[in-house]
C-alpha positions as CSV (number, residue, x, y, z in Angstrom):
1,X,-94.4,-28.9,-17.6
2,X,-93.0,-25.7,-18.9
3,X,-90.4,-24.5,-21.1
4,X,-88.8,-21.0,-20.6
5,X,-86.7,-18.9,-22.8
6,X,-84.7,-16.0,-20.3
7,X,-82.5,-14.0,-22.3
8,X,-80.4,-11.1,-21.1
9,X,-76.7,-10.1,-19.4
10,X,-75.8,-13.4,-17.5
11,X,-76.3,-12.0,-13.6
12,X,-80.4,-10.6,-14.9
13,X,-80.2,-14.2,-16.1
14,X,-79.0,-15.9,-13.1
15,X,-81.6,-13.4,-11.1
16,X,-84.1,-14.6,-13.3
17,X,-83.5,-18.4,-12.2
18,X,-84.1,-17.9,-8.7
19,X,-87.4,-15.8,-9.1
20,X,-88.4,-18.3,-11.5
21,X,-87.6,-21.1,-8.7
22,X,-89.7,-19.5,-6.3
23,X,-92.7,-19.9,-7.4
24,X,-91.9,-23.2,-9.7
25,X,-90.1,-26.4,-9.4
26,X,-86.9,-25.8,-11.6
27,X,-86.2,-29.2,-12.7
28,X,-83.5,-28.6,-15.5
29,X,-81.3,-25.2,-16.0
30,X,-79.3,-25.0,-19.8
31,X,-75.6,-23.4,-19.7
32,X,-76.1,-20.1,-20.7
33,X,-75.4,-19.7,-24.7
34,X,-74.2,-16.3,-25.8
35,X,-77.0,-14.7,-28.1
36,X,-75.6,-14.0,-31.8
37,X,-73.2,-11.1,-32.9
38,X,-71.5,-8.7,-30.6
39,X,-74.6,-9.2,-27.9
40,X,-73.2,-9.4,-24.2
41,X,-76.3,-10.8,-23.2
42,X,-77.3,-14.7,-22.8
43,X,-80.1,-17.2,-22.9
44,X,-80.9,-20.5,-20.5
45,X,-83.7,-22.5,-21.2
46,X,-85.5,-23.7,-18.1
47,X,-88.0,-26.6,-18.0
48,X,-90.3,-26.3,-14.5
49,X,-93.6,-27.3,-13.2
50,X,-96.0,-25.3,-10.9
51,X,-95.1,-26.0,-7.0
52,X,-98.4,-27.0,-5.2
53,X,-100.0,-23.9,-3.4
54,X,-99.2,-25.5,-0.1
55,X,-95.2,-25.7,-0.9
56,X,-95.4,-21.9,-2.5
57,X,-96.6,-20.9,1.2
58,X,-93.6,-23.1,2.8
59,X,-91.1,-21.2,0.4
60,X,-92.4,-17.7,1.1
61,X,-92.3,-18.4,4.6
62,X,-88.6,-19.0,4.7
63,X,-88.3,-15.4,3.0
C-alpha cells in the first residue's frame, strides 16, 4: 500500500489523480485542502496499491 502527497493548483491535482489511477489501484482520494497562506494551490492524499501487470495491460488497452 502506498501513501501519496500531490500538491499543486486543484485541475494539476485532479490530472494527477487519473495518471496516478492508471497505473495503480486508487483505493481512497482526500478532499483537497488548501496549502497555507495566500497559496492557490492544493494537496489530496492518495492511498493505492500496484495493479497486477496483467490489469496495467487491460487499462492501456482501452486507451
Amino acid at each position: 500500500m502506498l501513501s501519496v502527497r500531490l500538491i499543486g493548483l486543484p485541475d494539476d491535482v485532479a490530472a494527477g489523480v487519473d495518471r496516478l489511477r492508471e497505473t495503480f489501484e486508487v483505493i481512497e482520494v482526500s478532499s483537497p485542502r488548501r496549502c497555507r497562506g495566500e497559496s492557490a494551490r492544493v494537496r489530496v492524499y492518495v492511498m493505492a496499491r500496484a495493479l497486477p501487470p496483467d490489469a496495467r495491460d487491460a487499462l492501456a488497452g482501452k486507451q
